[in-house]
C-alpha positions in Angstrom: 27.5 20.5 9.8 24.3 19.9 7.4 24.3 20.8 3.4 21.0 22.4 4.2 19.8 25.7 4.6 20.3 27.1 8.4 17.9 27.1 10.0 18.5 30.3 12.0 19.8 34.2 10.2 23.1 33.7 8.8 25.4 36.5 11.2 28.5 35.3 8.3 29.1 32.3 6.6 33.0 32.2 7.0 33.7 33.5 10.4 36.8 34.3 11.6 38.4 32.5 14.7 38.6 35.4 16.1 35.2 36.7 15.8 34.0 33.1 16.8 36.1 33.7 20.4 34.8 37.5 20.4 31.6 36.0 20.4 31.4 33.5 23.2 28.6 33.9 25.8 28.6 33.8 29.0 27.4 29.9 29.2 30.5 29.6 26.9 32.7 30.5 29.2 31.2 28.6 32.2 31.2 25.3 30.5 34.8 25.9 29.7 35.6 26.2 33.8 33.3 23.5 34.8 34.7 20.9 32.5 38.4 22.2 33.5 37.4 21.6 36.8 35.9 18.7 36.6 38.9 17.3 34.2 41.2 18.6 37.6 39.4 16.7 39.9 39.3 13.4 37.9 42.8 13.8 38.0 43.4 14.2 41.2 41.1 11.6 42.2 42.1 9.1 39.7 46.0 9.8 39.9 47.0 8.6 43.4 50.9 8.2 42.6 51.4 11.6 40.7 48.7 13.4 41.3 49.7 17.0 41.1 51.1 15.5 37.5 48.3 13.7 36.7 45.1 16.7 37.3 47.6 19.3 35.6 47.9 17.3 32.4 43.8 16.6 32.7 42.9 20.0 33.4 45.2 21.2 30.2 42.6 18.3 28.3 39.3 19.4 29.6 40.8 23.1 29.1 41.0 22.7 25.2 38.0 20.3 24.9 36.1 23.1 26.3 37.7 26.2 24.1 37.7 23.4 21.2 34.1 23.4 21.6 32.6 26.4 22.8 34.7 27.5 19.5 32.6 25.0 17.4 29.3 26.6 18.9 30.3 29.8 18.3 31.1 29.0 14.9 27.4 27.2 14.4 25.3 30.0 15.7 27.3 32.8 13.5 26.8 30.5 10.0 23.0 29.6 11.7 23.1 26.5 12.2 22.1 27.1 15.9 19.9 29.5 18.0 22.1 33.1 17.6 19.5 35.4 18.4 22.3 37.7 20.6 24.8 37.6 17.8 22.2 38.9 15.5 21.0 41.6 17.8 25.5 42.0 18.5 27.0 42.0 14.9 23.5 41.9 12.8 22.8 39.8 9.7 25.0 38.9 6.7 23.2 41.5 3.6 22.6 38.5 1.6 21.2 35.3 3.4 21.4 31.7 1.4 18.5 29.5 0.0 17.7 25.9 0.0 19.0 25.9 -3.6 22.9 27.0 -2.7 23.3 24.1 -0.7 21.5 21.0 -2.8 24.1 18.4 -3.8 27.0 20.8 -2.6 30.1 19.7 -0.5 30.7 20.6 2.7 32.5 23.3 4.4 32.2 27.3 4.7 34.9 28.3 2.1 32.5 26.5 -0.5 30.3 28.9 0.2 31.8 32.8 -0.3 29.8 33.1 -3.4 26.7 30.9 -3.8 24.3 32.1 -6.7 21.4 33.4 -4.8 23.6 35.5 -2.4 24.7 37.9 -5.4 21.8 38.0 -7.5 19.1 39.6 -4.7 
Protein backbone atom coordinates (compact mmCIF):
# COMPACT_ATOMS: atom_id res chain seq x y z
CA UNK A 1 0.00 0.00 0.00
CA UNK A 2 1.55 3.63 -0.64
CA UNK A 3 2.27 6.39 2.32
CA UNK A 4 0.54 8.78 -0.15
CA UNK A 5 -2.63 10.28 -0.44
CA UNK A 6 -5.39 7.97 -2.31
CA UNK A 7 -5.88 8.63 -5.05
CA UNK A 8 -9.65 7.87 -5.21
CA UNK A 9 -12.56 9.15 -2.14
CA UNK A 10 -11.70 7.50 0.92
CA UNK A 11 -15.24 5.18 1.62
CA UNK A 12 -13.25 4.35 5.42
CA UNK A 13 -9.76 4.18 6.25
CA UNK A 14 -10.02 1.02 8.68
CA UNK A 15 -12.52 -1.19 7.11
CA UNK A 16 -13.74 -3.95 8.64
CA UNK A 17 -13.37 -7.66 7.22
CA UNK A 18 -16.60 -7.80 7.09
CA UNK A 19 -17.52 -4.82 5.31
CA UNK A 20 -14.56 -5.62 2.90
CA UNK A 21 -16.51 -9.26 2.03
CA UNK A 22 -20.04 -7.20 2.05
CA UNK A 23 -18.46 -5.30 -0.55
CA UNK A 24 -17.21 -7.63 -3.22
CA UNK A 25 -18.50 -7.14 -6.76
CA UNK A 26 -19.62 -9.18 -8.95
CA UNK A 27 -16.00 -9.48 -10.84
CA UNK A 28 -14.99 -10.37 -7.25
CA UNK A 29 -16.75 -13.23 -7.10
CA UNK A 30 -16.00 -14.48 -10.67
CA UNK A 31 -12.32 -14.38 -10.26
CA UNK A 32 -12.74 -16.35 -7.13
CA UNK A 33 -14.59 -19.42 -9.30
CA UNK A 34 -12.41 -19.06 -12.27
CA UNK A 35 -9.13 -19.40 -10.36
CA UNK A 36 -10.81 -22.36 -8.12
CA UNK A 37 -11.53 -23.89 -11.22
CA UNK A 38 -8.66 -23.49 -12.87
CA UNK A 39 -6.59 -24.55 -9.58
CA UNK A 40 -9.13 -28.01 -9.92
CA UNK A 41 -8.14 -28.65 -13.21
CA UNK A 42 -4.36 -28.22 -12.75
CA UNK A 43 -4.94 -30.70 -10.27
CA UNK A 44 -6.54 -33.03 -11.98
CA UNK A 45 -4.37 -32.75 -14.89
CA UNK A 46 -1.17 -32.59 -13.12
CA UNK A 47 -2.00 -35.32 -10.39
CA UNK A 48 -2.26 -38.65 -12.32
CA UNK A 49 -1.67 -41.02 -9.26
CA UNK A 50 -4.18 -39.31 -6.81
CA UNK A 51 -5.95 -37.20 -8.53
CA UNK A 52 -9.26 -36.77 -6.81
CA UNK A 53 -6.62 -35.96 -3.81
CA UNK A 54 -4.53 -33.86 -5.64
CA UNK A 55 -7.44 -31.08 -7.50
CA UNK A 56 -9.31 -31.12 -3.96
CA UNK A 57 -6.28 -29.93 -2.13
CA UNK A 58 -5.55 -27.32 -5.34
CA UNK A 59 -8.91 -26.23 -5.58
CA UNK A 60 -8.94 -25.48 -1.54
CA UNK A 61 -5.41 -23.27 -2.70
CA UNK A 62 -6.80 -21.36 -5.62
CA UNK A 63 -10.11 -21.09 -3.35
CA UNK A 64 -8.33 -18.86 -0.59
CA UNK A 65 -5.82 -17.19 -3.06
CA UNK A 66 -8.93 -15.93 -4.63
CA UNK A 67 -11.01 -14.84 -1.26
CA UNK A 68 -7.38 -13.80 0.04
CA UNK A 69 -7.35 -11.42 -2.69
CA UNK A 70 -10.51 -10.25 -3.79
CA UNK A 71 -10.41 -9.40 0.17
CA UNK A 72 -7.17 -7.27 -0.48
CA UNK A 73 -9.11 -5.38 -3.38
CA UNK A 74 -11.94 -4.78 -1.54
CA UNK A 75 -9.89 -3.45 1.12
CA UNK A 76 -7.99 -0.96 -1.51
CA UNK A 77 -10.94 0.54 -3.12
CA UNK A 78 -12.78 1.22 0.47
CA UNK A 79 -9.35 3.23 1.90
CA UNK A 80 -8.95 4.64 -2.09
CA UNK A 81 -6.31 3.32 -3.18
CA UNK A 82 -8.20 1.88 -6.22
CA UNK A 83 -11.16 2.87 -8.48
CA UNK A 84 -14.36 2.54 -5.83
CA UNK A 85 -16.74 4.59 -7.65
CA UNK A 86 -19.78 1.82 -6.64
CA UNK A 87 -18.76 1.72 -2.97
CA UNK A 88 -19.00 5.41 -2.97
CA UNK A 89 -22.30 5.60 -4.59
CA UNK A 90 -23.11 2.00 -1.88
CA UNK A 91 -21.85 3.19 1.62
CA UNK A 92 -20.78 7.06 0.58
CA UNK A 93 -17.71 8.90 1.71
CA UNK A 94 -15.87 8.91 5.00
CA UNK A 95 -16.94 12.92 6.55
CA UNK A 96 -13.44 13.78 6.72
CA UNK A 97 -11.07 12.70 3.77
CA UNK A 98 -7.04 12.83 4.40
CA UNK A 99 -4.40 15.18 2.77
CA UNK A 100 -1.03 14.82 1.29
CA UNK A 101 0.35 16.08 4.66
CA UNK A 102 -1.24 13.04 6.98
CA UNK A 103 0.77 10.59 5.21
CA UNK A 104 4.50 12.42 4.61
CA UNK A 105 7.13 10.41 6.41
CA UNK A 106 4.40 8.21 8.19
CA UNK A 107 4.52 4.36 8.62
CA UNK A 108 2.44 2.16 7.12
CA UNK A 109 -0.76 0.56 7.83
CA UNK A 110 -4.61 1.70 8.44
CA UNK A 111 -4.61 1.62 12.32
CA UNK A 112 -1.87 4.52 11.96
CA UNK A 113 -4.33 6.39 10.60
CA UNK A 114 -7.74 6.69 12.89
CA UNK A 115 -6.80 10.21 13.74
CA UNK A 116 -4.52 12.02 11.38
CA UNK A 117 -4.45 16.00 11.97
CA UNK A 118 -6.29 17.21 9.06
CA UNK A 119 -9.22 14.76 9.42
CA UNK A 120 -10.32 16.45 12.77
CA UNK A 121 -9.56 19.87 12.26
CA UNK A 122 -12.00 20.55 8.93
Amino acid sequence: MSRHQPPFPVVDPDPTVSKCLNSLRFSDYALISGVSAGSWAFGYIGGKPVRAATAGTTLGLGLLFGVIYTSQSALYRMMGYSENSREVKKYGLHPLQPSEADYVGKPRGSSYYKQPKSWTTQ
